[in-house]
Backbone as numpy.savetxt, mean C-alpha at the origin, in Angstrom:
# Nx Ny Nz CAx CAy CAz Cx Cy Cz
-9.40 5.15 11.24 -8.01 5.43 11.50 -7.14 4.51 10.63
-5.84 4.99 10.19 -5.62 4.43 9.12 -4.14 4.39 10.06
-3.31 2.83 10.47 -2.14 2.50 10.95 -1.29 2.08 9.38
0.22 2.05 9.80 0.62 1.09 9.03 2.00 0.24 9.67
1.70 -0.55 9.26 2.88 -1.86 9.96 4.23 -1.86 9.60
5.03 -1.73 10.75 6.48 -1.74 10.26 6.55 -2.55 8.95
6.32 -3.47 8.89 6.50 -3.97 7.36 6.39 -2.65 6.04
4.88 -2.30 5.90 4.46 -1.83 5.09 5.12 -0.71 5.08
5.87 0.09 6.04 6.31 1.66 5.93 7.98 0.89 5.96
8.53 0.12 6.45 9.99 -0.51 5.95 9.66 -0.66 4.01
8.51 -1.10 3.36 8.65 -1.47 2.19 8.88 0.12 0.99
7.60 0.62 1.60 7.79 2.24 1.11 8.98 3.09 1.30
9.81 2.45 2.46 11.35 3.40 2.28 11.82 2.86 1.28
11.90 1.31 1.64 12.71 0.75 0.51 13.00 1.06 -0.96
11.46 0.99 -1.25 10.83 1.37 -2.52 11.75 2.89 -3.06
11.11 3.85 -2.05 11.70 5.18 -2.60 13.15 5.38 -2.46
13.62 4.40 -1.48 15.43 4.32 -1.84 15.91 4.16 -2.81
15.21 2.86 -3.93 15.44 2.68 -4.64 15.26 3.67 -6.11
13.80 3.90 -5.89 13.37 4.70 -6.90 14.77 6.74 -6.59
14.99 6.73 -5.39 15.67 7.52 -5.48 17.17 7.61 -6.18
17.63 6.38 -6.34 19.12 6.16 -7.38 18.84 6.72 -8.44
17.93 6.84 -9.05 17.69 6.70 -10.54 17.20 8.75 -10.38
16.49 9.00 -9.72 15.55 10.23 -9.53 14.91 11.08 -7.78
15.61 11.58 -7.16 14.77 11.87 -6.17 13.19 12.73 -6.15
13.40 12.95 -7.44 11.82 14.17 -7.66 11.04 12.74 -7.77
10.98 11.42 -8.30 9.61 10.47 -8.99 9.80 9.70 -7.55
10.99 9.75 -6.53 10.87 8.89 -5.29 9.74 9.50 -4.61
9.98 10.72 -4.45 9.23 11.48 -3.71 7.48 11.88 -4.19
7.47 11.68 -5.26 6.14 11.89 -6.26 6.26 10.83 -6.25
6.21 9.53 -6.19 5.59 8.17 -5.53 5.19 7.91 -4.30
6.02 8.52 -3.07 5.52 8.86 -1.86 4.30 9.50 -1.94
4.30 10.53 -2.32 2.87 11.37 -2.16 1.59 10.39 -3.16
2.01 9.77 -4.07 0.95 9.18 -4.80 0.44 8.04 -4.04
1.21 7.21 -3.43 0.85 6.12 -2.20 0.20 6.92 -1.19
0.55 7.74 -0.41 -0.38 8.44 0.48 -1.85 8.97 -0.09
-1.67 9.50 -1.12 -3.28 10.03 -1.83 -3.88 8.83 -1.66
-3.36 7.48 -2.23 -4.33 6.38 -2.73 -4.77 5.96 -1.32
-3.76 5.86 -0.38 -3.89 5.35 0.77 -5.41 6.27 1.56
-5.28 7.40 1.25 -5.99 8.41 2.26 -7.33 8.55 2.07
-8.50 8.28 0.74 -9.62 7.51 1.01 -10.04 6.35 1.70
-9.03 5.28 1.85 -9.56 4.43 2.59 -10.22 4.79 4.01
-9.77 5.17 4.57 -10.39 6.07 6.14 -11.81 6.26 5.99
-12.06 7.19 4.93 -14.02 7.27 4.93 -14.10 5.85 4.13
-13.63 5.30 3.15 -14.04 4.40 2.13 -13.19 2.97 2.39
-13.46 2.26 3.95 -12.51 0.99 4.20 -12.51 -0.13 2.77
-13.38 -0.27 2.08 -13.46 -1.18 1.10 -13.33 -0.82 -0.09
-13.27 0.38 -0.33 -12.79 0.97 -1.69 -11.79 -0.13 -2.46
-11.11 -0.90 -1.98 -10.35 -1.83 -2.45 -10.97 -3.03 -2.61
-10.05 -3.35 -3.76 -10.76 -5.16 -3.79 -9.80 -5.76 -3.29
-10.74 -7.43 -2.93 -10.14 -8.64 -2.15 -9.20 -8.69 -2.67
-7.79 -8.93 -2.04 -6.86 -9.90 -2.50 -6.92 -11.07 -2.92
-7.07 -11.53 -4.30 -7.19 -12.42 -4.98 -6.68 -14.00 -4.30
-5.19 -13.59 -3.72 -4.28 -14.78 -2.99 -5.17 -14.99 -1.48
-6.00 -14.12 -0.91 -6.35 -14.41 0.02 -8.22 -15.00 0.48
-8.53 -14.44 -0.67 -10.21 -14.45 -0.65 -10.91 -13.98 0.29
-10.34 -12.96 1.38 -10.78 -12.81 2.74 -11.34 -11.24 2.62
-12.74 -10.70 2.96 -12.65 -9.87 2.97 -12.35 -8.86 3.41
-12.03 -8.75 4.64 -11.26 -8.23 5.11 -9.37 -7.63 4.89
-8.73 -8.43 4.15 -7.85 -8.20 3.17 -8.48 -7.66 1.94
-7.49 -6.37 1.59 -7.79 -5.65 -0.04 -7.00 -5.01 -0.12
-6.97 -4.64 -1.54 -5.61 -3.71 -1.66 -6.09 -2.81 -2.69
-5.32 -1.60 -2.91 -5.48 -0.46 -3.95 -4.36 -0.62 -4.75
-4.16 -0.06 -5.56 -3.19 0.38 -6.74 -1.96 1.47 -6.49
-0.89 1.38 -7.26 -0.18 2.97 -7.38 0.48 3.01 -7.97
0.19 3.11 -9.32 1.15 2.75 -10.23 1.31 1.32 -10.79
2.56 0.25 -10.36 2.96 -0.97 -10.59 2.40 -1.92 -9.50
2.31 -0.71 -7.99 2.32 -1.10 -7.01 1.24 -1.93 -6.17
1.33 -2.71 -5.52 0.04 -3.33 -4.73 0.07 -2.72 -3.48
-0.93 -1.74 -3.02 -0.66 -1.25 -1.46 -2.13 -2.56 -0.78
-1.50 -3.62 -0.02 -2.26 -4.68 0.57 -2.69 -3.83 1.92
-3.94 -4.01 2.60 -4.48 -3.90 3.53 -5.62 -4.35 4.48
-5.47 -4.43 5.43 -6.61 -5.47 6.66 -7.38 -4.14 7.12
-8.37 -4.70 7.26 -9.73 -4.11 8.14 -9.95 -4.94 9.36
-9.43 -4.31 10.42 -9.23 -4.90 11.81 -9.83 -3.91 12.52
-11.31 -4.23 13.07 -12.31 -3.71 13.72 -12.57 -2.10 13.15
-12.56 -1.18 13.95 -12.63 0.43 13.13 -11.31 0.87 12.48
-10.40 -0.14 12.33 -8.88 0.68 11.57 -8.50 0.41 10.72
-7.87 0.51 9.72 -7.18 0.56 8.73 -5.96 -0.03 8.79
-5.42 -1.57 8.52 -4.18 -1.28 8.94 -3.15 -1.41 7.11
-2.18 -0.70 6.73 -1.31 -1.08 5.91 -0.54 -2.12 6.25
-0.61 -3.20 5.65 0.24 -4.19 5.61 1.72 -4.88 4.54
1.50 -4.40 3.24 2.47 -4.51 2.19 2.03 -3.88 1.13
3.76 -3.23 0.66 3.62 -2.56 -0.27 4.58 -3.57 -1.21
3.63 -4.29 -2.84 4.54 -5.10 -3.15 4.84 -4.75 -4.71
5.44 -4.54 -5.69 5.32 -4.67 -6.93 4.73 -5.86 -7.87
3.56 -5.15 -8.33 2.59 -6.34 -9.13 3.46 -7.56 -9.95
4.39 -7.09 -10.04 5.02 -8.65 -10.58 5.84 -9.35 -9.96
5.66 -9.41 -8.67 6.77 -9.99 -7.66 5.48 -10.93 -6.97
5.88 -12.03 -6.61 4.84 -12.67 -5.63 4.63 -11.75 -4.38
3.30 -11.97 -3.85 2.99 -11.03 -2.71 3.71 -11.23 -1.43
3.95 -12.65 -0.74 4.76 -12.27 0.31 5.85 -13.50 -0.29
């Protein structure tokens, strides 16, 4: 089961708020590209690698673009935790 944390779904509005000034078609075709990446994890919890800042395995994250989608493996779930842009410090 795949949750995600007010954080992580506050960051993805954010994100596509922003990306929506400029374009609402690439806000929205970033939405759906974060959900694709997001939506193997469920059969594939580790498909991601460790977070480098954290060394824990249980922390990993996938890609999307620029983007870091960070995530915990907390017993059978999935949880999303931050969505950050690779050149911004993580928290």
């Amino acid at each position: 089961m795949i949750r995600w944390s007010p954080t992580a779904a506050r960051d993805l509005e954010e994100i596509c708020a922003r990306m929506s000034r400029e374009s609402q078609t690439y806000a929205s075709v970033f939405a759906r590209r974060v959900m694709a990446v997001v939506r193997p994890l469920e059969r594939f919890p580790k498909l991601g690698r460790i977070v480098p800042e954290y060394e824990d395995e249980n922390i990993r994250e996938v890609f999307c673009r620029a983007y870091r989608v960070i995530y915990r493996l907390k017993g059978g779930a999935i949880e999303i935790a931050k969505i950050r842009h690779g050149a911004m410090p993580l928290w």
